[in-house]
N, C-alpha and C positions, 0 to 999 in steps of 0.2 A: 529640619532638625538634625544634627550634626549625629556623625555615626549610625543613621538612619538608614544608608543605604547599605551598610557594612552588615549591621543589624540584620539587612533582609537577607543578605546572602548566606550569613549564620541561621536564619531560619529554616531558610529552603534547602542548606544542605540537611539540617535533622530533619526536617519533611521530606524528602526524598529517600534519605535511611530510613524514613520509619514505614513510608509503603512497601521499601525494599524485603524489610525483615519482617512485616504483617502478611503480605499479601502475595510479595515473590515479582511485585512489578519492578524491572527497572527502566528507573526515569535519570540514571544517575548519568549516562554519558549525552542524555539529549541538551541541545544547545540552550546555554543558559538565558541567551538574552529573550528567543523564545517564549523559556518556559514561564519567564518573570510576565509579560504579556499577557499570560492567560491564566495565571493564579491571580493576578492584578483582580484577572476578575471574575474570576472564582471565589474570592476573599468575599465582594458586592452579593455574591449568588449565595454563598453561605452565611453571610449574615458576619463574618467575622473581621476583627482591627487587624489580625495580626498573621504570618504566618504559623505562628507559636500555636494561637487557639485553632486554627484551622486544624494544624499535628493533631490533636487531644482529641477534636469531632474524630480525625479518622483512626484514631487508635480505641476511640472507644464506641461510635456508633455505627454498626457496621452499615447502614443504609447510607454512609455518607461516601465513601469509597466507590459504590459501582459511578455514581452521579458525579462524583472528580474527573474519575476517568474520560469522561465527554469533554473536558478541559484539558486533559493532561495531551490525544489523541489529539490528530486535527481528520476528521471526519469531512474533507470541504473537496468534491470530486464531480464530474458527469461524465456522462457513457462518448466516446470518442475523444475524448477532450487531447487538445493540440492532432486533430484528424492528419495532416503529416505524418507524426510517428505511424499511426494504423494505415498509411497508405505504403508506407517502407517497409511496413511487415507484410503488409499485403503484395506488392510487388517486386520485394525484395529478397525478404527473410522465408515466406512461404512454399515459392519455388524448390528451398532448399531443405525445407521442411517435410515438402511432398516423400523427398526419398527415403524417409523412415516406417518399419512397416506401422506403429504406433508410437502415439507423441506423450510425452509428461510436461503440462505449464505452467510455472507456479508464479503466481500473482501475489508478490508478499507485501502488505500492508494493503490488504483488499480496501477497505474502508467498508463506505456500504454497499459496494460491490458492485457500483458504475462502468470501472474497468473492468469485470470477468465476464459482465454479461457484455461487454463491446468484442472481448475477444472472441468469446462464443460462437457472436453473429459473426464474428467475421470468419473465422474457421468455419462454421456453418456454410456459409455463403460460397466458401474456394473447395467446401467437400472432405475436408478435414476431419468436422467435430466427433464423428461417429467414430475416429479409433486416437479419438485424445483423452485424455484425463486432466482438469486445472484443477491443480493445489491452489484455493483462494485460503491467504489464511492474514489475519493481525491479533492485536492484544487486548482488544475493545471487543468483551463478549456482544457488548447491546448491536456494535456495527454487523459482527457477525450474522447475529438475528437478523438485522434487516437485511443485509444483503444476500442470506438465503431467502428471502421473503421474496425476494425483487419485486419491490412495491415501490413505486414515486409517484409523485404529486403531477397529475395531470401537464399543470402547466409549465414543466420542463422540459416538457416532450417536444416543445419545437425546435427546443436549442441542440439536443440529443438528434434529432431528425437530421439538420441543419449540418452535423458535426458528420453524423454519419454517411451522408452525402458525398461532405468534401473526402473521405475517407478511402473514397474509389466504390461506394458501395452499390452492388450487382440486384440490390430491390430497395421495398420499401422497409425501414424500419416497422412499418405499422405491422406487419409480417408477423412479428415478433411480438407481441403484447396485446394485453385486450381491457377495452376501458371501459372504468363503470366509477361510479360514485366520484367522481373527481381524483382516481389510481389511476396509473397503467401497473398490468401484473404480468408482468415478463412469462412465456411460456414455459413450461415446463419441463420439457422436452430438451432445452437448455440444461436447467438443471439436474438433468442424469449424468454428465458427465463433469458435476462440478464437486469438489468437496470441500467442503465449509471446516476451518480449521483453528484453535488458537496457536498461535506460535508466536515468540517473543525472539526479534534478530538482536536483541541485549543480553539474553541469555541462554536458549535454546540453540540444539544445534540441526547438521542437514537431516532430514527424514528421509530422503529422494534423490535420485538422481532424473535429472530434467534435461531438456532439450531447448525451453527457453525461460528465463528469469522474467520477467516485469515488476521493475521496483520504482515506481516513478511517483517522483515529490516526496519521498520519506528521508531518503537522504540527508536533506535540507533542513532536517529537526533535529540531527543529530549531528555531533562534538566531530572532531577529528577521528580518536578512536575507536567512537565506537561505528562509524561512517567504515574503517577500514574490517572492523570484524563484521560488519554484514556482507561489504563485496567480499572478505577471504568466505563467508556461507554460500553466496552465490558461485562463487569457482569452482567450488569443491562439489556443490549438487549439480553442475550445470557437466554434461559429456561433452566429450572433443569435440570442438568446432563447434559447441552450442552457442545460444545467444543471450545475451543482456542488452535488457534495455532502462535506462533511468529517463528521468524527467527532463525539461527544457533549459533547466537552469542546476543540472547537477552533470559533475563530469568522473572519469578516472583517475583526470590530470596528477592528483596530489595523492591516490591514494597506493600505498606500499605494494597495493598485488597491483596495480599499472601494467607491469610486465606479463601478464597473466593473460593480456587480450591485447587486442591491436582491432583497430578502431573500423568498424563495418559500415555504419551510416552514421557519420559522425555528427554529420547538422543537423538529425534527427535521434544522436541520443541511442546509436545501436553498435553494440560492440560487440567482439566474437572472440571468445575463450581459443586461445591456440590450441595445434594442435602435440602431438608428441615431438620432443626435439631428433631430429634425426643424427 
């Protein structure tokens, strides 16, 4: 249908203004080809032709907003995932870590909190955990809920095992959880030193200053600009000589604070804020 595509992209920018000015989400600098993907099929999930009428569900019933956001979010994570990165913090980064008398580590776009509990164990495991604090925080209350739950489905646990292994790890993950009805429920004991948080890197600013960043695979959903105003957040909370780590397929190469850090473990994604210029 001619002017159809044109059509959709007039849609999704006033869908996007309108959760912007209803709800305070923004969805406006994540990347667009993305976001067309999973409205594609959120349109099928809501029942609607159009982006038009999808607008009007969410400005006028509120029960359709929380149930978007599991669309808008990408919620798709496990506990060590790419075990590399966790083996270069663990060998790498921690060592340097050690010399602090207490740590701050903020996990921003927790999801359902696969990542905080991997970090956990693994500070856990090098004698850390007991004088850290991890900021786990994203925009997706429902993920929060589950990932202070630490609740998963049995049958991921071998891949989690499996990850954690390769990961350099000093026991067993079973250590850490305990299974019943077809859950593992992550210990507890974890969860003292974690705080469950909402925070928006679209619009929100730092809370914290931290000693290591992990922002891995969110990057990758977002535009140019708005990609450079979360590493300028990560700078600015992260102290001298702290650390940033992104995902497998995201870099600093192109973005404006570049110069901000100089490159730590580069094949695995770990970089380190400079220090003061002398």
């Amino acid at each position: 249908m001619p002017g159809s595509r044109k059509d959709f992209d007039i849609e999704l920018r006033l869908l996007l203004d309108a959760i912007f000015y209803k709800y305070h989400y923004d969805f406006r600098g994540y990347a667009t080809a993305s976001l067309k993907r999973r409205l594609t099929t959120a349109l099928v999930r809501f029942g609607c032709a159009t982006l038009s009428q999808l607008q009007d569900r969410v400005l006028h019933d509120p029960l359709v907003f929380p149930d978007l956001l599991g669309f808008l979010t990408v919620q798709v994570s496990e506990m060590f995932r790419d075990p590399a990165y966790f083996r270069a913090l663990r060998e790498k980064v921690v060592p340097l870590l050690r010399t602090y008398p207490s740590l701050k580590i903020w996990v921003a776009g927790c999801s359902n909190g696969e990542e905080v509990y991997s970090l956990a164990i693994l500070l856990r495991e090098e004698g850390l955990l007991e004088r850290t604090l991890i900021y786990a925080t994203d925009i997706n209350a429902h993920a929060l809920q589950k990932a202070e739950a630490g609740v998963y489905e049995i049958d991921r646990i071998a891949a989690f095992t499996e990850n954690h292994r390769k990961s350099g790890a000093r026991g067993s993950l079973s250590d850490y959880y305990t299974a019943a009805y077809g859950h593992a429920v992550f210990d507890k004991s974890l969860k003292k030193h974690i705080v469950f948080s909402d925070h928006s890197l679209a619009t929100d600013s730092v809370f914290a200053e931290v000693h290591l960043v992990s922002c891995r695979n969110v990057l990758i959903y977002f535009d140019r600009e708005l990609q450079d105003r979360a590493v300028g957040l990560f700078s600015e909370a992260l102290c001298r000589r702290g650390f940033l780590g992104l995902g497998s397929k995201e870099s600093l190469r192109f973005s404006s604070h570049a110069h901000e850090f100089e490159d730590f473990e580069l094949q695995d994604r770990i970089y380190q804020k400079k220090g003061a210029i002398q």
